[in-house]
C-alpha positions in Angstrom: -14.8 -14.1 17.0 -12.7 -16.3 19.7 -10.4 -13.8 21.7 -8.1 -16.7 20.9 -8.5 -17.0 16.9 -6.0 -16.4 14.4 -8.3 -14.0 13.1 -8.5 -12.1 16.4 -4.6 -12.6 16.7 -4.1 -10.8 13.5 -6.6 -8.1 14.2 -4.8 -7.2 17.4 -1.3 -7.1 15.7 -2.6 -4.9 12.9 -4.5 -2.3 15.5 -1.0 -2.5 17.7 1.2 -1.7 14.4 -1.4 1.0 13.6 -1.1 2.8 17.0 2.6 2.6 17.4 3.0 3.5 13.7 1.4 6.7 13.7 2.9 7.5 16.8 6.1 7.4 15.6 5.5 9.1 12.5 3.9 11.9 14.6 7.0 12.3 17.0 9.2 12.2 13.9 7.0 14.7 12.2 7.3 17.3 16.1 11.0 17.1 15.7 10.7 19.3 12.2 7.4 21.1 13.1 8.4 22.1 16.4 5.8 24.2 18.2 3.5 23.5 15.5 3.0 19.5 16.0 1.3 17.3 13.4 -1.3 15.5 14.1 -2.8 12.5 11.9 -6.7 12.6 11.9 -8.6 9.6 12.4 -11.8 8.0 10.4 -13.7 4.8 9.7 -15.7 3.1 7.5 -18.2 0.3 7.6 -19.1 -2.8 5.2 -22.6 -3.4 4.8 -23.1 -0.9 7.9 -21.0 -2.8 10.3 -22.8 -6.2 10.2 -19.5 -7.3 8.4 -17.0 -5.1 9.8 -15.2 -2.3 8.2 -12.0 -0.6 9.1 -10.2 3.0 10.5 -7.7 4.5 9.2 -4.9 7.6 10.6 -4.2 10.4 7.7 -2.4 13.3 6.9 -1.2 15.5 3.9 0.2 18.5 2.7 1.9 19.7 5.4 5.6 20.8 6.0 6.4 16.9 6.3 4.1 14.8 5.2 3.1 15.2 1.0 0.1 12.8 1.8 0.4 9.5 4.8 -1.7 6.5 5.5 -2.5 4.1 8.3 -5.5 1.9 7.4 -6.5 -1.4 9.1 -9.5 -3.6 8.1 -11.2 -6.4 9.2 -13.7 -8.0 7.1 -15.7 -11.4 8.5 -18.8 -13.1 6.9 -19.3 -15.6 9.6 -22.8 -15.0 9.3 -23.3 -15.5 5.5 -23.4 -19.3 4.2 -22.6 -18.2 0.9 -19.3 -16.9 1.1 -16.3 -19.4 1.4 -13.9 -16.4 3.2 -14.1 -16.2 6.9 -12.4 -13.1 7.8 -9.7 -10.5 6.1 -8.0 -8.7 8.2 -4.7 -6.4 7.2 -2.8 -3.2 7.8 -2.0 -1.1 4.7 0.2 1.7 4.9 1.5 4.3 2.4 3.8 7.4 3.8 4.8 9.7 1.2 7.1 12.9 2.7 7.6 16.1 1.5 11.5 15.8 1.3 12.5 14.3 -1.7 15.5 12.8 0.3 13.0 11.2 2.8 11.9 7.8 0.9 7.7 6.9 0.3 6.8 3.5 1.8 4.5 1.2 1.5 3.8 -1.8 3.9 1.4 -4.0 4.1 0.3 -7.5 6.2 -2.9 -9.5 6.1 -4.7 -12.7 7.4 -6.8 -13.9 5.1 -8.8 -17.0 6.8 -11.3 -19.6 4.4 -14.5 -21.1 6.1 -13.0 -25.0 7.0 -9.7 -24.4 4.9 -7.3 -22.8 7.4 -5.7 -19.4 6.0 -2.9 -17.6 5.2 -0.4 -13.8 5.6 0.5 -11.7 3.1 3.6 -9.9 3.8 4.7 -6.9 1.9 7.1 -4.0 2.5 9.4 -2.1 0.0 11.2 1.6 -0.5 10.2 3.8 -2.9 12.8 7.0 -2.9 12.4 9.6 -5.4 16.2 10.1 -4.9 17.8 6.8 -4.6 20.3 6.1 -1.9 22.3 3.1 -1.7 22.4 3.1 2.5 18.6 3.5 2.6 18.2 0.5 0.9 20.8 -1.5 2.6 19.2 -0.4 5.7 15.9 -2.4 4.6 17.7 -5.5 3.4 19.5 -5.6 6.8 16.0 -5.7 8.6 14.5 -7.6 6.0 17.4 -10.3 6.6 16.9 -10.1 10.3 13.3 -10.6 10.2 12.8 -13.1 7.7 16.2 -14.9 6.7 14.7 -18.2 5.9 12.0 -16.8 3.1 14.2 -13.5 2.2 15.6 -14.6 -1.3 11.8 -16.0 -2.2 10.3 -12.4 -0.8 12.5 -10.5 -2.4 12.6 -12.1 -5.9 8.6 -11.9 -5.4 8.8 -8.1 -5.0 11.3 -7.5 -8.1 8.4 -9.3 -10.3 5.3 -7.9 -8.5 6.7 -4.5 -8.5 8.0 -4.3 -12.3 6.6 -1.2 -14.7 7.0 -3.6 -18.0 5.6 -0.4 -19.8 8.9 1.6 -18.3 11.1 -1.4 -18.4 11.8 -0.4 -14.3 10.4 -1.2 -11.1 8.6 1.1 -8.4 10.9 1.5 -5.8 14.5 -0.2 -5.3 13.6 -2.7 -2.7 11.2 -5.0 -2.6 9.5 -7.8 0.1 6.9 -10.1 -0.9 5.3 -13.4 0.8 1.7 -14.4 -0.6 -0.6 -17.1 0.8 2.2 -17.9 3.2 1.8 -20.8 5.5 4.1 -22.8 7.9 3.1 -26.3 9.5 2.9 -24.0 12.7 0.5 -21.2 12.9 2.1 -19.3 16.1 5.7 -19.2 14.0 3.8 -17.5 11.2 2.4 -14.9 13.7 5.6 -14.1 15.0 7.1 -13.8 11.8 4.0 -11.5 10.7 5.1 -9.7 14.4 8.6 -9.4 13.8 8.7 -7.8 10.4 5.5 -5.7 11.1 7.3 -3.8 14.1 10.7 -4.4 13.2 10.0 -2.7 9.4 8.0 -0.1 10.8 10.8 0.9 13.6 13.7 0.8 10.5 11.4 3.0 8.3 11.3 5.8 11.5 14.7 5.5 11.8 15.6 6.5 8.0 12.7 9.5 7.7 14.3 10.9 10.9 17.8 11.2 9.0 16.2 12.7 5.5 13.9 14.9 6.3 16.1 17.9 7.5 18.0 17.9 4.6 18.3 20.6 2.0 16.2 20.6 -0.9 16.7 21.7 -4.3 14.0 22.6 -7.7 16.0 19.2 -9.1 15.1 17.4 -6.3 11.5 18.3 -6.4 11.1 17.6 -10.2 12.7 14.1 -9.3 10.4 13.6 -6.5 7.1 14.7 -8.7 8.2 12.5 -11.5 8.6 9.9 -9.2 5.0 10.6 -7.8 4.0 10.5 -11.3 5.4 7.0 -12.1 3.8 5.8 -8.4 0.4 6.8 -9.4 0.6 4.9 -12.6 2.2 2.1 -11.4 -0.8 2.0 -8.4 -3.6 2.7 -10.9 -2.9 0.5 -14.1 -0.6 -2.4 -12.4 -1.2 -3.0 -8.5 -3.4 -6.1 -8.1 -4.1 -5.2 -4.3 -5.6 -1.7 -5.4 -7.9 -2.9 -8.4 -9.3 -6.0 -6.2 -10.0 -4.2 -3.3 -12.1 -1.4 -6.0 -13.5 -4.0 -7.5 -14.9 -5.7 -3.8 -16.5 -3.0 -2.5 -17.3 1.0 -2.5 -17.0 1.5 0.9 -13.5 2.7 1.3 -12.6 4.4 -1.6 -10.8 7.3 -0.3 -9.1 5.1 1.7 -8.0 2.6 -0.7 -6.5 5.6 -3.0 -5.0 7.2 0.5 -1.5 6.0 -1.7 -1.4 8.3 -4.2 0.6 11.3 -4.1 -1.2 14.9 -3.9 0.5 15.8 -7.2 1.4 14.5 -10.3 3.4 15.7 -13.6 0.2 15.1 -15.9 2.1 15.5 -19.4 4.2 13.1 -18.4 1.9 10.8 -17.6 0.3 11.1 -21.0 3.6 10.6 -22.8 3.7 6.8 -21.2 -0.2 6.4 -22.8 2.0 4.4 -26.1 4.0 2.5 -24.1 1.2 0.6 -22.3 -0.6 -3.0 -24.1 -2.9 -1.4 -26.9 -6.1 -2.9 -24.5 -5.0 -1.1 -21.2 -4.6 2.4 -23.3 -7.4 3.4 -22.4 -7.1 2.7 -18.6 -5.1 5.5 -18.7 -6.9 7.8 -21.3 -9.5 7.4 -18.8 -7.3 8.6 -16.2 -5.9 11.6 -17.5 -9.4 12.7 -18.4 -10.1 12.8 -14.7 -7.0 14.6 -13.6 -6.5 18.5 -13.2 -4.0 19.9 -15.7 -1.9 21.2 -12.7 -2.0 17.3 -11.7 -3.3 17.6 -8.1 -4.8 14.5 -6.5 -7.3 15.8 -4.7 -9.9 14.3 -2.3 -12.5 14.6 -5.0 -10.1 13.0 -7.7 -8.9 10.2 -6.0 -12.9 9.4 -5.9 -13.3 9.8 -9.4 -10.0 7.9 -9.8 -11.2 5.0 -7.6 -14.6 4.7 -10.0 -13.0 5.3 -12.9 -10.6 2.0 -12.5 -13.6 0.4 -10.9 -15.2 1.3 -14.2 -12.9 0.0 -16.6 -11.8 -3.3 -15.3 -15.8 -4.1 -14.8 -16.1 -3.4 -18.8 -12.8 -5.0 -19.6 -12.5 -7.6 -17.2 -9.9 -9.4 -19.8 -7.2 -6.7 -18.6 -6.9 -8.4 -15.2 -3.9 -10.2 -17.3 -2.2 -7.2 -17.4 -2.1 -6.5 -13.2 1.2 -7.4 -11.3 1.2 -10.8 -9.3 4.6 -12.8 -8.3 4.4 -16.5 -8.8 1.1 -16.8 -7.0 -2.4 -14.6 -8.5 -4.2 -14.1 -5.0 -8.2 -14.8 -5.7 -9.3 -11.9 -3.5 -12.2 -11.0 -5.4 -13.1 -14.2 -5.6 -12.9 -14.8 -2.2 -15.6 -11.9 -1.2 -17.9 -13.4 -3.8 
């Protein structure tokens, strides 16, 4: 890989995001732990034992601040394989979900996906996801989203409202949403910049936020909210996201990783009263599911491995209910592309 590749580029700016992420997510976490500090552990994974990369990720859960947190960064190449037409993948995926209810889960997440002889392409997503709305918090995120990206912000955001719609709950995950797929500009070092600018720039606004919420006070209302909300993330991550079920279906490697955005616990007999509400053919997506969870709901290491085959499962037997996953305007051929 050229030092001077757009695939090296992009691997750089996701390894920098990572580092500076998790850094400031640890000095925001010091400020409420005091003289107990948190620390996020580190761990990595390898496809096909390295020869075609692999990935690291930074984690953390159930501790005084953090309900469960996420840093991952990948980078996938198959220069060395005729047969497949995708060069490299490269992204950094993160989910932080805080223990205050106040304090709002995010999820971010930017990739460069480059094609052998065809050029490539960023993905670009980033939206709020508060247990307890509030209006300020999400103004906050338009304002950077606005700064960042003014020219593509009413085609991101309009992406995000349909990508990130529950049709089975008639609502969306989360109250603000920013989505760019297979973006490309005629000039490749704009598009890195942009990728730069709302990677640090959304990272930095999301610090600035958790530091105000997390002190405050918390009521039993607050945390039913938040677990409900936890609830509705887990279904809206296991029966809807595209980007979950395509990287399942790729690979086996990762698997706690890719299931590092769930919530550690969940509110199980609501999650069963939504079974009715889903397309009669994705029922059992989620019958599946709730066999798997524990009746007190906890997402533990061991379940979110038994979640990860279990979806892996079901969309190999019933590959038909692919129609079902969220997309905006453009179905990204990821599997495909691995193929």
């Amino acid at each position: 890989m050229s030092l001077n590749s757009p695939s090296s580029a992009a691997l750089l700016l996701a390894q920098s995001l990572q580092q500076s992420f998790v850094t400031g997510l640890e000095e925001c976490a010091t400020k409420l732990s005091g003289d107990s500090p948190i620390k996020f552990q580190w761990t990595e994974w390898q496809r096909n034992g390295g020869k075609n990369g692999g990935g690291s990720r930074y984690f953390t859960e159930d501790n005084m601040v953090f309900n469960r947190a996420s840093v991952n960064v990948s980078h996938i190449h198959y220069a060395d394989d005729p047969d497949k037409k995708l060069a490299s993948a490269t992204a950094i995926s993160t989910i932080i979900h805080p223990q205050n209810p106040h304090a709002p889960s995010i999820h971010i997440h930017i990739s460069w996906t480059e094609m052998k002889g065809a050029g490539g392409y960023w993905r670009m997503m980033a939206d709020l996801n508060p247990s307890i709305p509030m209006q300020e918090d999400q103004d906050s995120c338009y304002e950077v989203f606005r700064e960042t990206a003014p020219g593509q912000l009413d085609e991101a955001l309009a992406q995000g409202d349909k990508y990130f719609y529950i049709p089975a709950l008639e609502r969306h995950r989360g109250t603000i949403h920013f989505y760019l797929e297979q973006y490309r500009s005629s000039s490749a070092e704009d598009d890195l910049n942009l990728a730069t600018r709302f990677g640090e720039k959304v990272t930095s606004r999301y610090l600035e936020v958790l530091s105000k919420r997390l002190e405050l006070e918390v009521s039993d209302e607050d945390r039913q909210n938040q677990l409900a909300y936890h609830t509705l993330y887990l279904f809206q991550v296991l029966t809807l996201d595209r980007g979950t079920t395509s990287g399942l279906l790729v690979h086996d490697e990762n698997d706690l990783g890719i299931m590092g955005s769930l919530p550690s616990r969940v509110n199980k007999p609501l999650l069963q009263s939504w079974i009715t509400k889903m397309p009669e053919a994705q029922q059992k997506l989620l019958e599946d599911i709730l066999v798997v969870l524990p009746v007190d709901g906890e997402v533990s290491n061991e379940v979110r491995v038994q979640l990860a085959q279990t979806v892996r499962s079901y969309y190999r037997q019933y590959p038909e209910s692919l129609k079902f996953q969220a997309s905006g305007n453009i179905v990204p051929p990821t599997v495909k592309n691995h193929k």
